[in-house]
C-alpha positions in Angstrom: 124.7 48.3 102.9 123.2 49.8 106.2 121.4 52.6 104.9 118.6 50.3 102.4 115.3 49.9 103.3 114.5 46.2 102.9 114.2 44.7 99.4 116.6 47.4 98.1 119.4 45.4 98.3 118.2 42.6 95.9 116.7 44.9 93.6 119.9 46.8 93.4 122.0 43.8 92.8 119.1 42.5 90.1 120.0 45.5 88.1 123.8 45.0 88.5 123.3 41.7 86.5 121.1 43.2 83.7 122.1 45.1 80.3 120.9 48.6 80.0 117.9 47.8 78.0 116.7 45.0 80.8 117.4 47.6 83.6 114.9 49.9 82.0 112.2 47.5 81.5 112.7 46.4 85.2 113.1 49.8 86.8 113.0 51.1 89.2 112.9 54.5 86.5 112.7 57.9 88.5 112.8 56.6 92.2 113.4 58.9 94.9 116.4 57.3 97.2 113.8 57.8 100.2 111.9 54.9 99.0 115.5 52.5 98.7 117.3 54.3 101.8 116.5 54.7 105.3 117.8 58.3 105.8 118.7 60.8 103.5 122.5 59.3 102.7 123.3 62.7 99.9 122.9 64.1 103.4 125.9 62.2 104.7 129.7 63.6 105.1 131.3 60.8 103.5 128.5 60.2 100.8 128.7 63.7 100.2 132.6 63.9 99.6 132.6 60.8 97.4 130.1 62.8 94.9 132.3 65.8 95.2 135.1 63.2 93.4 132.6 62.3 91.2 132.0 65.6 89.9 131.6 65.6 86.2 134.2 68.3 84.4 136.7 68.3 86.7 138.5 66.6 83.6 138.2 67.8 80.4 137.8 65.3 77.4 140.2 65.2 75.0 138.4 64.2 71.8 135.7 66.5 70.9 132.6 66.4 72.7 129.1 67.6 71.2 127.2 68.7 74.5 123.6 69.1 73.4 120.8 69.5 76.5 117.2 70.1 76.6 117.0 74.0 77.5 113.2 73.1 79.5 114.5 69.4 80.8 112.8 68.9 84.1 115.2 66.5 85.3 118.6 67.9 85.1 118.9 71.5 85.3 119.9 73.4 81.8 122.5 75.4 84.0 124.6 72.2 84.5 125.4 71.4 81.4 126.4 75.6 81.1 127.9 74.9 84.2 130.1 71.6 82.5 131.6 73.6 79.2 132.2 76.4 81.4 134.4 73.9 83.4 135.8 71.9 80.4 136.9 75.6 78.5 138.5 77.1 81.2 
């Protein structure tokens, strides 16, 4: 992993080995990938192009899906989740 800043490594593979309830206790919660990477990697061609396979609502679901989002949330954007059943309608 060449773009971590030292320590990030081990604290990334830490949280691989913990449940979802012992991840949150240890963190980190809200970091900013400056403090875990040594560039800006979302900046990066190839990182870039994996995300854009990534893309949530390129597939619809097929069982029903309640999609419920805080209108004022000031972590994800309201718009992506109009953005997501616009994608999964049409």
């Amino acid at each position: 992993m060449p773009h971590l800043v030292r320590g990030a490594a081990e604290t990334i593979d830490a949280l691989r080995r913990t449940n979802i309830l012992q991840a949150a206790v240890r963190g980190p919660r809200f970091t900013h990938a400056s403090r875990l990477t040594n560039l800006n990697v979302l900046e990066l061609p190839s990182w870039r192009a994996r995300l854009r396979e990534n893309r949530l609502g390129a597939i619809a679901p097929a069982a029903p899906i309640l999609l419920h989002h805080a209108r004022h949330d000031q972590i994800v954007a309201f718009e992506q989740s109009e953005q997501l059943l616009e994608d999964w309608t049409h």
